[in-house]
N, C-alpha and C positions, 0 to 999 in steps of 0.2 A: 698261495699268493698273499694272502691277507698276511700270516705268519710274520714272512718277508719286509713287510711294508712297516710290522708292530716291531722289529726289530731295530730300523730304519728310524725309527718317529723316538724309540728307547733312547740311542746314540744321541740324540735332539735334545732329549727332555734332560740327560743326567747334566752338563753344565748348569743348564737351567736351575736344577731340582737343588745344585752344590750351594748355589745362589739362595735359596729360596725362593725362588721366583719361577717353579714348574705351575705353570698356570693351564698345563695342558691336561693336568688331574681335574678334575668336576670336582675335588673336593678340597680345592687346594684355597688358603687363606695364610694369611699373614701371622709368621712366626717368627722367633728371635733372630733367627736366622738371616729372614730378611731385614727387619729393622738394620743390624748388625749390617749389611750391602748395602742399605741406605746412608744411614751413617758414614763409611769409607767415601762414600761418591759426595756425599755434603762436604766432609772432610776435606777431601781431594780438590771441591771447589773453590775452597775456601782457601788452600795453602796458595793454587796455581794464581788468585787474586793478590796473598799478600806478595807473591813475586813479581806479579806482573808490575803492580803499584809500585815495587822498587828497584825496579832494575828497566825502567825506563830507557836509561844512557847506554844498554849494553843489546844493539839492535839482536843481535846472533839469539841471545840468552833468554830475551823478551820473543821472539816469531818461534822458536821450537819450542817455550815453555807454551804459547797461544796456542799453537797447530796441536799438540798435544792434547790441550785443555778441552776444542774441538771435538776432540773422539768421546771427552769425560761428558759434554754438553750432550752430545749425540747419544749416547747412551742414556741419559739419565730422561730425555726426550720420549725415548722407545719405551722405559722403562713403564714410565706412565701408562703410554698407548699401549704397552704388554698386558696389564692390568686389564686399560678402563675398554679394553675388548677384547678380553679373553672369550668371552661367550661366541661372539662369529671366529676368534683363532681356531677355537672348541669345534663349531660346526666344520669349518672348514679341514680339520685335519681326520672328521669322523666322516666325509666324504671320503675322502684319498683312501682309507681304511678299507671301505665299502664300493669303492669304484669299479673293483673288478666286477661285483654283482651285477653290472649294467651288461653285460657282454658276454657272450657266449663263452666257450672253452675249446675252440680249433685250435689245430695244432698253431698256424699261425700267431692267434691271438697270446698263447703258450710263451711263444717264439720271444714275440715282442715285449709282451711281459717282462720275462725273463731279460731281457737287455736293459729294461727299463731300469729295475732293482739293481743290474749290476753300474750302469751309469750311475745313478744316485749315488750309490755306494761310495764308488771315485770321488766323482764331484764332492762329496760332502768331508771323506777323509783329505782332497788334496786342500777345501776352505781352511779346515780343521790345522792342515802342517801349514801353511801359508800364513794363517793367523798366530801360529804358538812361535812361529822363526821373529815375530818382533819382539822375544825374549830376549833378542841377542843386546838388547839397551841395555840389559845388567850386566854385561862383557866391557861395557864402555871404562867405567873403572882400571879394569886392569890390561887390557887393549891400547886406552888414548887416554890416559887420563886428564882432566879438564880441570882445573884448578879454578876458575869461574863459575863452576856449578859446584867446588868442594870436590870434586871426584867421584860425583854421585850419576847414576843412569843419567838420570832426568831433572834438568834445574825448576826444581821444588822443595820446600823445606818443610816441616811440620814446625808448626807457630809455638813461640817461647818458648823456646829451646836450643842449643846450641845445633851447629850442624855439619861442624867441622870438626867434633873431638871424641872421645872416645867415651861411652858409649851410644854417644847421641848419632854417630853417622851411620853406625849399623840399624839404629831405629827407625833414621831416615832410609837409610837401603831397604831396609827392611818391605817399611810403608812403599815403597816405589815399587818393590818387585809385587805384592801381593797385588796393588792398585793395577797393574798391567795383568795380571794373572784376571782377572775378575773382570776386567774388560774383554781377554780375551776370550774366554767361559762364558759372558754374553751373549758378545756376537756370532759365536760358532752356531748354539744355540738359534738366535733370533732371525738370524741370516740362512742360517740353514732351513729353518723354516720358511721362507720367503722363495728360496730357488726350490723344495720339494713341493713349495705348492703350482708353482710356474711351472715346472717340470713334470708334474702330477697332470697338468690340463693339457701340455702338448702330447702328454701321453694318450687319455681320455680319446683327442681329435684323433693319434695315429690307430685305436682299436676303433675309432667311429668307421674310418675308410674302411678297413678291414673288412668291419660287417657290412660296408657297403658292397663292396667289391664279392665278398662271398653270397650275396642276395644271389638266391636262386629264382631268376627270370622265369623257366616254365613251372615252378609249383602253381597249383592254385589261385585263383583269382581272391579267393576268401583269407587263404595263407600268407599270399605276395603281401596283399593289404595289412594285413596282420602287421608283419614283419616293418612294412614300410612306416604304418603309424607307432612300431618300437624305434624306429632308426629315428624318426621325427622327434620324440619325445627324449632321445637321449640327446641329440641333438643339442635341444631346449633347456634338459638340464648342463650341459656343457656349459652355454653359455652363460646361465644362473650361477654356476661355479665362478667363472672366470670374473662375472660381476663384482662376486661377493671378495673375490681375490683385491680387487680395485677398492670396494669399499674397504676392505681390509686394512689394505697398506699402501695407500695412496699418499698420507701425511709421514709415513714410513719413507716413500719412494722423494719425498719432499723435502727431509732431514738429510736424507744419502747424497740427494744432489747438493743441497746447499751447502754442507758442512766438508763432503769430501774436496768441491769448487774451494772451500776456503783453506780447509788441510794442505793439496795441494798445494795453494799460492804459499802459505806462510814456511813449508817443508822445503820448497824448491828456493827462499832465500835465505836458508839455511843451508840449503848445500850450496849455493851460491858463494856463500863467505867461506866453508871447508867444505872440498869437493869429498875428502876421507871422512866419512858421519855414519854412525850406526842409525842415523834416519833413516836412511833408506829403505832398512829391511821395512820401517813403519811406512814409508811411501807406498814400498812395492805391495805391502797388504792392502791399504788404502785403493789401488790403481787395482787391484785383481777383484778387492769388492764390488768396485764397482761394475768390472769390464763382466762378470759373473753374471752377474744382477741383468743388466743391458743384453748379453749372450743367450741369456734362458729366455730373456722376453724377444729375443729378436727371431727364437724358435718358435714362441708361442704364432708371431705372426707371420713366419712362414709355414708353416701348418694352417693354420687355419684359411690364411690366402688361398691354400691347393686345394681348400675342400668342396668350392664350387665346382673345380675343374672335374672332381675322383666323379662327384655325385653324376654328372653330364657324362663320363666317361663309358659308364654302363649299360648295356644294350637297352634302352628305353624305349626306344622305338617298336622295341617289342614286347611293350607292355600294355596292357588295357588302357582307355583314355581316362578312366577314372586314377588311375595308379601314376600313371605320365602327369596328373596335376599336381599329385602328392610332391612325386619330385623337385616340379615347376616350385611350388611352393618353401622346398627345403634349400635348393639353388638360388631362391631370392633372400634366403633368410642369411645364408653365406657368404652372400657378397661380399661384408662388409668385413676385410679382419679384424682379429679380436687383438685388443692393443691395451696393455697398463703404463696407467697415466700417475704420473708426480706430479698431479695439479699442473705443472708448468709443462713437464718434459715427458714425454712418450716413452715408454721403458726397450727401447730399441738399440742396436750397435753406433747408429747416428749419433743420437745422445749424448754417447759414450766418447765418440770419437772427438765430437762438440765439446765437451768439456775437457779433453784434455789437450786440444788445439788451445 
């Protein structure tokens, strides 16, 4: 199981690591490497400003160069919080690693496991195609070419220098495709981490019931007890997990919202003025980050919503009156679902659905 899972978190860390920015190593610090990513992203700030400041009069050229710059804002945002908390990312992924240890080895638990690792799998290859298809903006050239950006992806120019002749336009292309490559190597990364840790906890709750449900009623009074104050304590660390997930990525979950709300608006009066736009493919990554994000957490809280029900559902009545409190006790602590918050917005399909109404 654990194997499985070190394979899983591999897939994560190599964009990261191409970046410099594998913060998932305990030994990981800052190299040419990353300077060099920092550098591009300062860069890339700086060219989207001297555009935006001149191309005022050209609404089209000015809202896809902003909605763009957006994604550059957003990243370089995370980029920090990547750093200035790698230590709970740290803990947080050497849980998921070690998770299975809480829970027995039925076949069941096997069962479920196993679906677990092959879901992630999907999930994170389909982020992974979903995010690399907004490469199609280096098609735009020779597709639709635009004479208003040069015929370049993305209207952006590298400062003092020409940007319409030859050799300067392939320098510009050049800069544009790499600058999208590095964004998109990012977010695979950062994002991916985000839905295997939200997917890691609904997982956790689905082997909680399990071993609820596989409680064996006539063992022992000494045994039952046993057993019940493990189920309580995993319980307990569940929800310390899912805490830590919050404190994690909460300012995370607070960037996504705010920045994608403004992506959107500025990409949709882009396509407003040309309905044919290779935005799109950048919209449709934008709108699947999001609906990802929202979909994992809106699992986290339907899980954990059923878990008063599973725990009630087990022949209790036919347990000792010392054991029936135990329960009483873990059924009050479940009440409540477990919900990830962006400061503002609750990480649910509502949300989701809220922002793009």
């Amino acid at each position: 199981m654990e194997q499985e899972i070190n394979q899983i978190i591999s897939f994560l860390r190599r964009p990261l690591k191409s970046l410099g920015f594998d913060v998932i190593d305990p030994n990981w610090k800052v190299t040419p490497l990353t300077m060099f990513t920092i550098a591009m992203f300062a860069l890339q700030h700086y060219t989207s400003y001297l555009y935006l400041s001149t191309h005022l009069d050209m609404f089209d050229m000015f809202t896809e160069c902003f909605s763009t710059s957006a994604v550059a804002l957003e990243i370089a945002i995370r980029m920090g919080l990547l750093v200035h908390q790698r230590e709970l990312r740290n803990e947080t992924i050497e849980i998921i690693r070690q998770q299975h240890k809480m829970f027995g080895n039925s076949a069941a638990i096997r069962k479920v496991t196993a679906r677990f690792h092959k879901l992630i799998s999907v999930t994170l290859h389909a982020l992974a195609a979903c995010y690399m298809s907004t490469m199609m903006f280096e098609l735009i050239p020779i597709v639709s070419p635009n004479p208003r950006k040069s015929n370049l992806p993305l209207p952006m120019y590298l400062p003092y220098m020409p940007h319409d002749v030859t050799p300067y336009w392939h320098l510009n292309y050049t800069f544009i495709t790499v600058m999208n490559l590095m964004c998109i190597l990012f977010l695979v990364g950062i994002d991916g981490l985000l839905v295997l840790s939200i997917l890691a906890a609904v997982h956790q709750i689905k082997l909680l019931k399990i071993t609820i449900q596989e409680l064996d009623i006539g063992a022992e009074q000494a045994d039952l007890h046993r057993e019940l104050v493990r189920i309580i304590q995993i319980h307990q660390r569940i929800q310390q997990f899912i805490h830590q997930l919050e404190k994690t990525y909460y300012i995370d979950l607070l960037v996504d919202f705010g920045l994608v709300c403004l992506i959107l608006c500025m990409g949709l009066n882009v396509i407003a003025d040309e309905v044919i736009n290779a935005i799109w493919f950048f919209l449709i990554a934008v709108v699947f980050q999001l609906s990802l994000l929202c979909f994992s957490g809106n699992l986290l809280l339907i899980e954990s919503d059923s878990l008063s029900s599973c725990v009630y559902s087990i022949d209790w009545h036919a347990m000792p009156v010392p054991e029936q409190k135990l329960l009483m006790v873990m059924i009050a602590h479940s009440q409540k679902p477990q919900v990830l918050r962006g400061i503002f917005m609750p990480l649910i399909m509502s949300s989701f659905l809220s922002v793009r109404s």
